[in-house]
N, C-alpha and C positions, 0 to 999 in steps of 0.2 A: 504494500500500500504506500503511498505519496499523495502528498500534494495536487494536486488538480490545477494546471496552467496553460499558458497558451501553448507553450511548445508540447505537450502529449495532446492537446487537441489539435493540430497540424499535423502530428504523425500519424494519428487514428484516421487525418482524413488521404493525407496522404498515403498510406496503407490500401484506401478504396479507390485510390485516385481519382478524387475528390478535387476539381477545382474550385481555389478559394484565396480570398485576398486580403489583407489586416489592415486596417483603415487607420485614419491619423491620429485616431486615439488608441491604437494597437488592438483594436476588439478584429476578430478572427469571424468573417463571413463569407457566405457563399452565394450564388443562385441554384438554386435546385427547381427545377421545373417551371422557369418564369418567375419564384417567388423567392426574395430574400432573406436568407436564413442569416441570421447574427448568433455566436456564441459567446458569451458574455459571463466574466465571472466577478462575479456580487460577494456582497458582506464583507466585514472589517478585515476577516483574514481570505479573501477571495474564494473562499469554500465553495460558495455556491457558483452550479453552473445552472446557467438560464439559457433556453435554448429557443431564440426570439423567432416568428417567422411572421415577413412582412406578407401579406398575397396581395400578387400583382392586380388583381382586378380593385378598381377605381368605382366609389359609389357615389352618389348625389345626396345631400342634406335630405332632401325625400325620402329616400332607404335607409335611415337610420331606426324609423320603427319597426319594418322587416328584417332588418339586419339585429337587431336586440333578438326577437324575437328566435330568428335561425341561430345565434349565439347562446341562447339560453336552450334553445330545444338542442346542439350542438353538445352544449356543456352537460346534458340529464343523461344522453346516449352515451356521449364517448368520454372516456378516461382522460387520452389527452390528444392532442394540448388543449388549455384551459383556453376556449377565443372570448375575445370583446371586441368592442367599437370604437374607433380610434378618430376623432375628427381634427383634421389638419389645419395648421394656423391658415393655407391656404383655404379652408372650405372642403377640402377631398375626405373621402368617408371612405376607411378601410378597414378591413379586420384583421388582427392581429391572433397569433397562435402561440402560447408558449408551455414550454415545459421548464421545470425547477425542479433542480436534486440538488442536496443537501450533504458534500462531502467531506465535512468537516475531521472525520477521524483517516481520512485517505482515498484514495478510488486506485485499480487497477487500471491497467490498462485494457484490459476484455470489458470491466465495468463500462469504461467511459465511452470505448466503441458503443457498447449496446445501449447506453443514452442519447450516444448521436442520431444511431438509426434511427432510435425511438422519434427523439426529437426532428428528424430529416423526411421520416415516412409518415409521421401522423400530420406535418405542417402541411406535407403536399397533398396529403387525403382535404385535409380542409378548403386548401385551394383548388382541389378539383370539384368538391360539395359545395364551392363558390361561385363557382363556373356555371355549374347547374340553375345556380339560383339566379346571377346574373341574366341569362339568357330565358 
């Protein structure tokens, strides 16, 4: 067990090869299927990984009461990631996907592969369940 950092989440992705790029705040992201996946590690001693997923479909102030409601019937079905509704300083209305694990006493490296999956396959289920609804 270790630590949880940017460089065993580069490896993990790298290992799948996994394209992905570290932004100017060193946070470690991808596109996966159209949708922006951020891996982000939180709390005072960075234990926590959050595992952000932006989906590329774009909504209107008008779908913000369909869109609560697909995110709460969303959130009752599936485990994860947890969505909500995200409305931008511009006006754009998006849902957001995340997962959070908590690895405060260490993670493997088999562990944190298998949170990425998690977090990489259930964000792009949502943006395909977004897709649906969009159209």
């Amino acid at each position: 067990m270790q630590p949880v950092d940017n460089e065993m989440i580069k490896a993990s992705l790298d290992k799948r090869g996994f394209a992905y790029f570290v932004d100017a705040d060193g946070d470690v992201a991808g596109n996966f299927q159209g949708n922006l996946i951020y891996f982000f590690l939180l709390g005072q001693n960075k234990e926590m990984l959050q595992i952000r997923a932006m989906m590329q479909h774009i909504f209107k102030v008008e779908d913000v009461t369909r869109l609560y409601e697909f995110c709460n019937t969303w959130n009752r079905d599936q485990l994860w990631p947890k969505a909500y509704v995200q409305v931008t300083d511009d006006g754009a209305v998006v849902v957001v996907g995340e997962v959070s694990t908590d690895w405060e006493r260490g993670i493997t490296p088999e562990q944190l592969d298998q949170a990425l999956i998690c977090g990489i396959a259930t964000g792009c289920k949502l943006g395909e369940a977004l897709a649906e609804l969009k159209y």
